[in-house]
Backbone as numpy.savetxt, mean C-alpha at the origin, in Angstrom:
# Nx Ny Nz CAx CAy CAz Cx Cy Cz
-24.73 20.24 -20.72 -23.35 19.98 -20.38 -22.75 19.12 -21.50
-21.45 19.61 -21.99 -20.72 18.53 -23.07 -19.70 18.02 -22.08
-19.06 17.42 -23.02 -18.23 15.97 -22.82 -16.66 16.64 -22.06
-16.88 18.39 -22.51 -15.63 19.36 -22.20 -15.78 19.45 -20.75
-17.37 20.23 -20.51 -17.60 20.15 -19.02 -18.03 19.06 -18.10
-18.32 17.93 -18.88 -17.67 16.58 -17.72 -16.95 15.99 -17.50
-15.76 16.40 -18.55 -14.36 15.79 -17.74 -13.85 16.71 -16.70
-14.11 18.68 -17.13 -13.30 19.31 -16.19 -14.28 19.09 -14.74
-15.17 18.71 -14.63 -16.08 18.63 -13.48 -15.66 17.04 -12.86
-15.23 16.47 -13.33 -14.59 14.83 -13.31 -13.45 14.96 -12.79
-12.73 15.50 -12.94 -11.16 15.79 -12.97 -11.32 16.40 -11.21
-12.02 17.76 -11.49 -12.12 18.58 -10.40 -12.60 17.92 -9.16
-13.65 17.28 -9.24 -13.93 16.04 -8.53 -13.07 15.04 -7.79
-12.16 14.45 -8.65 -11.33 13.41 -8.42 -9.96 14.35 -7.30
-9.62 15.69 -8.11 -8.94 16.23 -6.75 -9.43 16.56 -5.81
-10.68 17.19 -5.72 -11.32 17.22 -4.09 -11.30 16.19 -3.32
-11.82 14.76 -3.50 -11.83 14.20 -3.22 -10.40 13.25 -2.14
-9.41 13.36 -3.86 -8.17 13.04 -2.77 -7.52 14.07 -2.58
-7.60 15.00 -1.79 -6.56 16.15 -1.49 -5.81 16.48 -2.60
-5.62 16.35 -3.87 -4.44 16.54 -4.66 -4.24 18.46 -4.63
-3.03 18.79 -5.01 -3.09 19.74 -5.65 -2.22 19.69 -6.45
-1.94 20.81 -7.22 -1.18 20.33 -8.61 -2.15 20.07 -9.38
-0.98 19.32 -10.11 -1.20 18.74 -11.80 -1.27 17.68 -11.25
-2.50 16.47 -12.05 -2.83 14.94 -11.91 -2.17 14.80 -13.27
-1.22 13.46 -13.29 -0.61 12.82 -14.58 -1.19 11.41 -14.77
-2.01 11.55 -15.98 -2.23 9.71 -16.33 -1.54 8.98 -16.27
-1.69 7.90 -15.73 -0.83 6.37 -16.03 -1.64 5.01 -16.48
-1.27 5.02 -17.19 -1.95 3.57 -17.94 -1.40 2.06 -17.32
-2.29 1.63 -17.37 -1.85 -0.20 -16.37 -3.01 -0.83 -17.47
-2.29 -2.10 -18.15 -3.35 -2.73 -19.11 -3.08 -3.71 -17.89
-4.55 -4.38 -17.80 -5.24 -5.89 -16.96 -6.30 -6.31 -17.72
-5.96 -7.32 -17.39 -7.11 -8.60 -18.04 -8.77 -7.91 -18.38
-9.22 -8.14 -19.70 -10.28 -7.44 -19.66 -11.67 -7.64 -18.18
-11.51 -9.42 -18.08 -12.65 -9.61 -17.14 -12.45 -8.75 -16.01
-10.86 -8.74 -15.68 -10.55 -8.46 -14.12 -10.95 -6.86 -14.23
-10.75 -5.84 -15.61 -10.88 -4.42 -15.44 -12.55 -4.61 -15.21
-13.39 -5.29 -15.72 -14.96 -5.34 -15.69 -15.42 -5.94 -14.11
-14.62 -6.95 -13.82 -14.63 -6.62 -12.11 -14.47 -5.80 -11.44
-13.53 -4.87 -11.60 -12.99 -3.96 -11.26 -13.99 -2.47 -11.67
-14.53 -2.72 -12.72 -15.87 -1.92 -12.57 -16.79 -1.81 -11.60
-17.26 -3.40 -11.51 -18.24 -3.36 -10.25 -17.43 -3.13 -8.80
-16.27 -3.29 -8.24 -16.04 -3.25 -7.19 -16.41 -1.68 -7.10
-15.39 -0.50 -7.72 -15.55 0.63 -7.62 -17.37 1.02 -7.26
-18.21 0.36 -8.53 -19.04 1.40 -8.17 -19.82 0.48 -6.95
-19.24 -0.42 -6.40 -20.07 -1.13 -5.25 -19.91 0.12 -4.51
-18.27 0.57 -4.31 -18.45 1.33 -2.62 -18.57 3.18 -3.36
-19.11 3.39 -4.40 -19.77 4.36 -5.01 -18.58 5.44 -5.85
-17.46 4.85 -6.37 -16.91 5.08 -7.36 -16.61 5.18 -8.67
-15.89 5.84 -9.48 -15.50 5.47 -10.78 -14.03 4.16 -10.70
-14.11 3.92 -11.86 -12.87 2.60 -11.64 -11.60 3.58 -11.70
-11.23 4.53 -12.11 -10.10 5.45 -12.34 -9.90 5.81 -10.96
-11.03 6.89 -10.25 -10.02 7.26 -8.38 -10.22 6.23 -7.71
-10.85 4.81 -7.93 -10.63 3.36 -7.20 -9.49 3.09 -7.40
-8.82 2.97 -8.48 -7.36 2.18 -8.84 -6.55 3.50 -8.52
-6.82 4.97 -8.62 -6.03 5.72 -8.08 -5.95 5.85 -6.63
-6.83 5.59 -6.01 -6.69 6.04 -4.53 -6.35 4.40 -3.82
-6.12 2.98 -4.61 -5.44 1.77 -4.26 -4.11 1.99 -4.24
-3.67 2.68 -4.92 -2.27 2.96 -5.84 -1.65 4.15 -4.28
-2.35 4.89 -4.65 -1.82 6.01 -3.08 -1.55 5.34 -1.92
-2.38 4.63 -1.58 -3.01 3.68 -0.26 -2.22 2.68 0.20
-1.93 2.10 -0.82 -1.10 0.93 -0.65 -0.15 0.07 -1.24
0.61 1.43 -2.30 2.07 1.28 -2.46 3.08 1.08 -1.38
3.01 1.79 -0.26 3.76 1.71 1.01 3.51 0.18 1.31
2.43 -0.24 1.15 2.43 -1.97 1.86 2.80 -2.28 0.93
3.13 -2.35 -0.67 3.47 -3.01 -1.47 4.71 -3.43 -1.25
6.03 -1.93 -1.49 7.13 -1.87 -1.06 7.57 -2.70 -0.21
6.78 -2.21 1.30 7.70 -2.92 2.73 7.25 -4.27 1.89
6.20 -4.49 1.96 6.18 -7.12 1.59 7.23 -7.21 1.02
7.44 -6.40 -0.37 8.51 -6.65 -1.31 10.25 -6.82 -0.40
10.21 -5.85 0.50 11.47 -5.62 1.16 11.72 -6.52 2.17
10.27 -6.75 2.87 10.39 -7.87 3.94 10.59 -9.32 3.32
9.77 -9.11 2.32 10.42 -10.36 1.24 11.76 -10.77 1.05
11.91 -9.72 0.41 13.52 -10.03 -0.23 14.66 -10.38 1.17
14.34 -9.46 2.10 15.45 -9.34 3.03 15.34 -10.62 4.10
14.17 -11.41 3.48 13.73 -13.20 4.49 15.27 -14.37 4.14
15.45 -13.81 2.84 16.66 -14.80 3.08 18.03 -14.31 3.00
18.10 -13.63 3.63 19.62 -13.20 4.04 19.85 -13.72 5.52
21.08 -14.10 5.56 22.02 -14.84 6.55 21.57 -13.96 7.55
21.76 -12.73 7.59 22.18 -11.83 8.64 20.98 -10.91 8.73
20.53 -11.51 9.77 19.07 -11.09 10.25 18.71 -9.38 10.39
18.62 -8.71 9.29 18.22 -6.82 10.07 17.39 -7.04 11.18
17.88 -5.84 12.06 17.26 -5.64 13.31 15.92 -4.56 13.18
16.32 -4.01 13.02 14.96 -3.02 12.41 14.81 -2.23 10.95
13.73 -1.37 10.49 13.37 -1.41 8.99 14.88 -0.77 8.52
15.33 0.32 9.04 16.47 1.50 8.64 17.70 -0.09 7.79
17.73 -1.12 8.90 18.62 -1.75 8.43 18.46 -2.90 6.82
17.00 -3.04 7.29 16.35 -4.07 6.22 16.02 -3.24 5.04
15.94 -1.80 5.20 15.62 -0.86 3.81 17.34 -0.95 2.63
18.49 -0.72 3.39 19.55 -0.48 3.01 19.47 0.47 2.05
19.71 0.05 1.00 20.20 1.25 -0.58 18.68 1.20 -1.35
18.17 0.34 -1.28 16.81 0.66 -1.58 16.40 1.78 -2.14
16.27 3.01 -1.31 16.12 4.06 -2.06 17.23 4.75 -2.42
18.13 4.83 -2.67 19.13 5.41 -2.60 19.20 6.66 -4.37
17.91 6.13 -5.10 18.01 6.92 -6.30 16.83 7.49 -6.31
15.77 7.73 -5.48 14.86 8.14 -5.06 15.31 9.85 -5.20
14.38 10.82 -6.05 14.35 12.30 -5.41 14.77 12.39 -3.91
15.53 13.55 -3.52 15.54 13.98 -2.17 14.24 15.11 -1.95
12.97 14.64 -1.61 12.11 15.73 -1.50 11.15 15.21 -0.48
9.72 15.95 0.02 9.24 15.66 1.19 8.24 14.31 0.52
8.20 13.92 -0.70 7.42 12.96 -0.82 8.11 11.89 -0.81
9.62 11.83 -1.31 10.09 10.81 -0.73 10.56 10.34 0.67
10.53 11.58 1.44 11.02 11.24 2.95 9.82 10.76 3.30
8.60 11.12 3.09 7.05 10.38 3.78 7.02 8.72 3.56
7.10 8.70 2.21 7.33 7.31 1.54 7.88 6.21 2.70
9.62 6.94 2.61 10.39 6.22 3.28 10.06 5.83 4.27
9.56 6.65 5.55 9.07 6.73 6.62 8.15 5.96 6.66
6.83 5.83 5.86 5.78 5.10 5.83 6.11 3.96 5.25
7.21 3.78 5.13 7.61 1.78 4.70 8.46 1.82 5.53
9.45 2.04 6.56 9.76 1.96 7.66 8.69 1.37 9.14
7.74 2.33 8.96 6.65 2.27 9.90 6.09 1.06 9.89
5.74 0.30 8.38 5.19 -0.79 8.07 6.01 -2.53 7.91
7.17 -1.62 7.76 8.22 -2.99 8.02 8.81 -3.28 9.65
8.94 -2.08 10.60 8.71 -2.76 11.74 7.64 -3.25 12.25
6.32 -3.11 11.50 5.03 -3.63 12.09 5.42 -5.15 11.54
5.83 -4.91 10.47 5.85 -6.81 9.84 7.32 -7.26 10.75
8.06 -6.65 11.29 9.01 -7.24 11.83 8.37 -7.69 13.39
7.94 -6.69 13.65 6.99 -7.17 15.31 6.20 -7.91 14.93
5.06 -8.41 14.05 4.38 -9.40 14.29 5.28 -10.47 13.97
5.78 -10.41 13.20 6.94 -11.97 13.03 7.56 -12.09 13.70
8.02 -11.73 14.97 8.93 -11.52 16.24 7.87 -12.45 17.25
6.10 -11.55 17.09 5.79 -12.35 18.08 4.90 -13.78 17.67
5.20 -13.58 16.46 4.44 -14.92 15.59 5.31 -16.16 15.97
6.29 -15.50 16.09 7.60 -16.52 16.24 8.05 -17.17 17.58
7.44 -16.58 18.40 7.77 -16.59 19.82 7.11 -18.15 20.41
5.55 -18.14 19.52 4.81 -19.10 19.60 5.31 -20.10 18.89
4.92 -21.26 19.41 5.27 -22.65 18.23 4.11 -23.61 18.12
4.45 -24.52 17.29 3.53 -25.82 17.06 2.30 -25.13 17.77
1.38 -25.77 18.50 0.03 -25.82 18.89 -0.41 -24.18 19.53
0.49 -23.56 19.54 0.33 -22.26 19.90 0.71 -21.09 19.03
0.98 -21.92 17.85 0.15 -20.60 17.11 -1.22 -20.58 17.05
-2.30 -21.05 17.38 -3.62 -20.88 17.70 -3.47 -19.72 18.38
-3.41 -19.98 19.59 -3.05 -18.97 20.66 -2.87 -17.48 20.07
-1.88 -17.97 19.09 -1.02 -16.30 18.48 -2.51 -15.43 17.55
-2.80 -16.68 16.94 -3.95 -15.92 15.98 -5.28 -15.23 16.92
-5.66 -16.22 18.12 -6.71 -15.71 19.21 -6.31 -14.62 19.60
-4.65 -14.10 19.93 -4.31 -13.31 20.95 -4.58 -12.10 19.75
-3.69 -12.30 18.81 -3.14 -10.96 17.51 -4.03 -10.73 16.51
-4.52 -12.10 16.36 -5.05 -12.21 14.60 -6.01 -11.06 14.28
-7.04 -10.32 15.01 -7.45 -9.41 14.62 -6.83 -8.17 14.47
-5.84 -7.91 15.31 -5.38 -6.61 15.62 -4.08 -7.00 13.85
-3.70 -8.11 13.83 -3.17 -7.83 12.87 -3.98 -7.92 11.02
-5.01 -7.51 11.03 -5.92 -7.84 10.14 -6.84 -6.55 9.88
-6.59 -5.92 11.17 -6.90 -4.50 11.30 -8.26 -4.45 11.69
-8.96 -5.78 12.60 -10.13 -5.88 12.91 -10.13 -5.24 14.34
-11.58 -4.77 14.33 -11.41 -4.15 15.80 -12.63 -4.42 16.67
């Protein structure tokens, strides 16, 4: 086997794996050399290459990136949004109209009323009872089960 037939066997690989179809497009992200050599060992801890590790982080959990960013930004405005539709506003508004951006949307919707309900009931509690909140929620919001 050459270096021809282990990338197309690499490649081919990396789309089975995540459902892709299509065309896969490189993207380059420079990080700190130690942190990419960490980032070596994490991948092949849970039996990866560092490329579909940082690709399938990138798929995974851009949507949580977004909503923090949005739930972020939208923490200090006067005028409290009631739910995500309102706290998203123009946000996307230059976004493709296609089914990957309606999923997107939807899936940072989904995740910003989850951050709006736990801060609703984080909030409910005070002083000595947020204990309470973390005993009652803290796993379910941590995704422990």
């Amino acid at each position: 086997m050459d270096f021809f037939d282990m990338g197309a066997l690499d490649i081919r690989s990396e789309a089975e794996k995540f459902g892709k179809s299509g065309q896969l497009k490189m993207v380059s992200v420079r990080i700190n050399q130690d942190y990419a050599d960490f980032l070596n060992h994490v991948s092949s801890a849970v039996g990866m290459n560092r490329q579909p590790f940082l690709s399938a982080i990138i798929e995974n959990y851009a949507v949580d990136a977004v909503a923090d960013y949005i739930f972020g930004y939208s923490s200090y405005i006067s005028v409290k949004p009631k739910n995500a539709r309102d706290m998203i506003g123009t946000f996307f508004n230059d976004l493709p109209d296609n089914e990957q951006t309606k999923k997107f949307i939807l899936a940072v919707e989904k995740r910003i009323d989850y951050l709006l309900l736990s801060n609703k009931v984080f909030n409910d509690y005070d002083g000595k009872d947020k204990q309470k909140f973390y005993k009652k929620y803290g796993n379910d919001l941590l995704g422990v089960k």
